[in-house]
C-alpha positions in Angstrom: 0.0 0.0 0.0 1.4 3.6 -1.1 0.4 6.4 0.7 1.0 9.9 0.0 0.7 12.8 2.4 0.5 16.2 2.1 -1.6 19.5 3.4 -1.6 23.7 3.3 -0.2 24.1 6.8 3.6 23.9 5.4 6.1 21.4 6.4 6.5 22.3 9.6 2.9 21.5 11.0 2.6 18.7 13.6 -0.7 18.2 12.0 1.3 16.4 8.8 3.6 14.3 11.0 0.3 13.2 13.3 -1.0 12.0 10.2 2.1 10.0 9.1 2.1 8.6 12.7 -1.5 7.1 12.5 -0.9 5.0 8.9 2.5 4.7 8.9 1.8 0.8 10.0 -0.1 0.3 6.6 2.9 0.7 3.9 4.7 2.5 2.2 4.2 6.5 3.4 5.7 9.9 1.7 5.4 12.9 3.1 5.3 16.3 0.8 4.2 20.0 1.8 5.0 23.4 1.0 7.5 25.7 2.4 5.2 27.8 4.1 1.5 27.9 4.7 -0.8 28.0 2.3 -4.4 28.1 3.8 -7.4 29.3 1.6 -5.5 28.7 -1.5 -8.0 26.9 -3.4 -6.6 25.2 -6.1 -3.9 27.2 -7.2 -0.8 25.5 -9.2 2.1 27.4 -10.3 2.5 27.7 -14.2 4.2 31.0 -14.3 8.4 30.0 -12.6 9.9 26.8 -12.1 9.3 25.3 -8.4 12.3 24.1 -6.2 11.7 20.5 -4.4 14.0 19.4 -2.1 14.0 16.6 0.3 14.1 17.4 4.3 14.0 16.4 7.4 11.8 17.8 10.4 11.1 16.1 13.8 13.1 13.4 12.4 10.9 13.2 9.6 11.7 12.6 6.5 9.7 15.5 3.7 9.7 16.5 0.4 9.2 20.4 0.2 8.5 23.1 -2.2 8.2 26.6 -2.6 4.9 25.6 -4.6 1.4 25.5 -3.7 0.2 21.8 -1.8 -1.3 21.0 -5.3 2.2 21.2 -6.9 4.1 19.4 -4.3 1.0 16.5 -4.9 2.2 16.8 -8.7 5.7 16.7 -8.0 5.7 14.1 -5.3 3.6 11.8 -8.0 5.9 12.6 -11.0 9.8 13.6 -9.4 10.0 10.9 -7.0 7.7 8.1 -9.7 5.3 7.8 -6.6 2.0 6.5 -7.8 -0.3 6.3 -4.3 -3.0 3.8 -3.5 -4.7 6.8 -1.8 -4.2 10.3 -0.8 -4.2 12.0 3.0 -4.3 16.1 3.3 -4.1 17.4 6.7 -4.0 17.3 9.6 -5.1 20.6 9.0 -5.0 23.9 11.2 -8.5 24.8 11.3 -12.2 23.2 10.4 -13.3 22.8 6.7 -17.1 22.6 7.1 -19.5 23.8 4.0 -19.0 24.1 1.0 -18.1 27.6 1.2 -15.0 26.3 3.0 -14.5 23.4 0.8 -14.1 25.3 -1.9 -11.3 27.7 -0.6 -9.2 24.9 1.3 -6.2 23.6 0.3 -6.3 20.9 1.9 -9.2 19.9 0.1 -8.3 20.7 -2.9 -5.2 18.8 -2.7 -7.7 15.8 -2.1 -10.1 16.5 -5.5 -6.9 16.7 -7.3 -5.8 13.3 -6.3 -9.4 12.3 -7.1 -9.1 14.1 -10.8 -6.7 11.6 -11.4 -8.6 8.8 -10.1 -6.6 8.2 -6.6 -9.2 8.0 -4.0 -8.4 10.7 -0.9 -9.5 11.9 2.4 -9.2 15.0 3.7 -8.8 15.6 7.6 -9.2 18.7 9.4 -8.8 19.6 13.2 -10.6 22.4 15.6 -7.4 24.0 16.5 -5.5 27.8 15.8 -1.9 27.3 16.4 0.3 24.3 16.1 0.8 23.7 19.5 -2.8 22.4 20.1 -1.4 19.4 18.6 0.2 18.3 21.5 -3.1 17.6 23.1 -2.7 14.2 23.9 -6.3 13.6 23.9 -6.6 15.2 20.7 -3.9 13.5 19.1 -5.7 9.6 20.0 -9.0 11.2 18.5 -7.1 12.1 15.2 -4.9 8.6 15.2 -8.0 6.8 15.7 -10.6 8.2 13.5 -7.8 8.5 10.9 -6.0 4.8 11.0 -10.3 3.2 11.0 -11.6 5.6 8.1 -8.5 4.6 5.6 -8.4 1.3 6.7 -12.6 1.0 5.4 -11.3 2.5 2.1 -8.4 0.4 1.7 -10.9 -2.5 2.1 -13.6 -1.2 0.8 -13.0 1.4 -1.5 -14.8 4.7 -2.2 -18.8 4.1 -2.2 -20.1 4.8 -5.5 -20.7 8.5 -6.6 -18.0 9.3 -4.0 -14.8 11.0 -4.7 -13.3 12.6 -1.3 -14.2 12.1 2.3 -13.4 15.4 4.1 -13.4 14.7 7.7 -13.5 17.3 10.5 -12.3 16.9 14.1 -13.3 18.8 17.1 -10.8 19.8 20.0 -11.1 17.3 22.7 -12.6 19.3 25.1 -15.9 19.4 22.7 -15.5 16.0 21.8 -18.7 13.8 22.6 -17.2 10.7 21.6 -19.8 10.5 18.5 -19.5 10.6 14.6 -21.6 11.6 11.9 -22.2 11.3 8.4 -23.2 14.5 6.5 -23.5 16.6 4.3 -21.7 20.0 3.8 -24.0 22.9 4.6 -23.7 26.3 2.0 -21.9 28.3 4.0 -20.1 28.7 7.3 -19.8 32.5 7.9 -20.3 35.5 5.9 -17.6 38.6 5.0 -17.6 41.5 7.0 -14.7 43.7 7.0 -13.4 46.1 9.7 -12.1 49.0 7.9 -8.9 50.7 9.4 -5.6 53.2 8.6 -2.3 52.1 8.6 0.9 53.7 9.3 1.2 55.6 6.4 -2.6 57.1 6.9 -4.0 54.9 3.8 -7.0 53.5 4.3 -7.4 49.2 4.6 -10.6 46.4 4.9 -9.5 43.3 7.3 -11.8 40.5 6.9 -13.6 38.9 9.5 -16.5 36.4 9.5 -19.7 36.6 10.7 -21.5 33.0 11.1 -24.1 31.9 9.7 -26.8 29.9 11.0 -26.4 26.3 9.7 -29.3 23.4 8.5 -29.8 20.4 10.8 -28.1 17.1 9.6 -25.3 19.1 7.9 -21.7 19.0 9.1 -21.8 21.9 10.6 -24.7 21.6 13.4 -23.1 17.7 14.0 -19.5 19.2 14.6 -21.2 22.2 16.7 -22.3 19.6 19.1 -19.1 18.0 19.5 -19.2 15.3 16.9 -16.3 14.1 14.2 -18.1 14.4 11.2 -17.3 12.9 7.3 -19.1 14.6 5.0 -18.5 12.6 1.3 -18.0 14.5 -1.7 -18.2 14.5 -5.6 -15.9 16.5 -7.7 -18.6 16.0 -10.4 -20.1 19.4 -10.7 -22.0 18.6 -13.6 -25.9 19.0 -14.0 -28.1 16.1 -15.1 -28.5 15.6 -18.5 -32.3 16.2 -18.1 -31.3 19.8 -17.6 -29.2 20.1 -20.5 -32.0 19.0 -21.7 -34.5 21.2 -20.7 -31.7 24.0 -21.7 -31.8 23.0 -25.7 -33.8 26.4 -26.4 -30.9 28.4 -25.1 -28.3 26.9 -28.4 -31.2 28.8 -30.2 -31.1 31.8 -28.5 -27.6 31.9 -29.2 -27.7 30.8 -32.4 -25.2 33.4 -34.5 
């Protein structure tokens, strides 16, 4: 079994290295990351300058680095070191990605989709903490190694349940924890801008961003991880419509007709 790891947080996140220590027992496991964070980068890869990707060692691990975005130092892992994975791990990361508002600005999740682009199944994991030392929870580390080592053992042995791409999974900080888990769906949105306006320095004026939540559905990940479950919300990356709505849209070819 071949397991690639990789996340947003940068190399030096005990989130990736709590990761490697929950499946290192099932194979063959690489590590890759960036050089420094990269949260809310979406899906960004770098077309524009050449990338550097060296190999390192932190906290006696062994990683492959670069001064890339997380889906570049997937790419490069894959195609500079020949490593073709069974399945893909992002995370642990710094932060929870519930909704799809959040889904779609992680990196960590969109390193996951592009592993699933190329047919790789992957799981996502992300954890209710702020800084890097709320890692070394000990309590929260045995949530993480457990739910982590059970949910890629079921899709090593299972596989990915049909229509099913990525599994993001979100952790709550130990002290919310209520020893429960729940399968769900994302909810729209998680907060919405609001910006506190300011002057710096120099008197120019500048918008910081904040976020004001929003009140989320029952059964979606959100309200489960609100009341202190792990939740694993199971995604497509097929954002296609159903061909009955093509369908239904054959007028509009002439409408546009030129």
């Amino acid at each position: 079994m071949r397991i690639l790891i990789a996340n947003d947080d940068g190399y030096l996140s005990p989130g990736l290295y709590l990761l490697y220590e929950a499946v290192k027992g099932l194979g063959d496991v690489v590590i890759t990351s960036t050089e420094f964070p990269r949260s809310a980068s979406g899906r960004e890869i770098t077309f524009g300058r050449p990338l550097r990707f060296t190999e390192t060692s932190f906290m006696g691990y062994k990683v492959y680095v670069t001064d890339g975005s997380p889906i570049d130092a997937l790419h490069l892992a894959i195609e500079v070191l020949n490593f073709n994975p069974d399945i893909v791990l992002s995370g642990v990361n710094v932060g929870d990605n519930l909704s799809l508002q959040h889904i779609f600005y992680s990196g960590t999740i969109a390193v996951a989709i592009e592993a699933a682009l190329m047919g790789i199944p992957a799981i996502a994991f992300s954890a209710d903490v702020r800084e890097f030392s709320e890692f070394d929870d000990p309590d929260l580390r045995s949530i993480v190694k457990s739910v982590a080592i059970k949910i890629v053992r079921y899709v090593i042995e299972r596989g990915m349940p049909d229509g099913v791409d990525v599994l993001s999974v979100n952790i709550p900080k130990s002290s919310n924890f209520r020893k429960c888990v729940k399968v769900v769906k994302a909810a729209r949105v998680r907060w919405r801008a609001a910006y506190r306006p300011g002057t710096d320095p120099r008197g120019r004026r500048y918008y910081w961003l904040y976020g004001v939540p929003a009140k989320a559905n029952e059964d979606t990940d959100v309200s489960a991880f609100e009341s202190g479950c792990v939740t694993v919300t199971p995604l497509s990356i097929d954002l296609n419509v159903s061909s009955a709505v093509i369908e239904s849209m054959r007028d509009l070819e002439k409408e546009l007709t030129l």
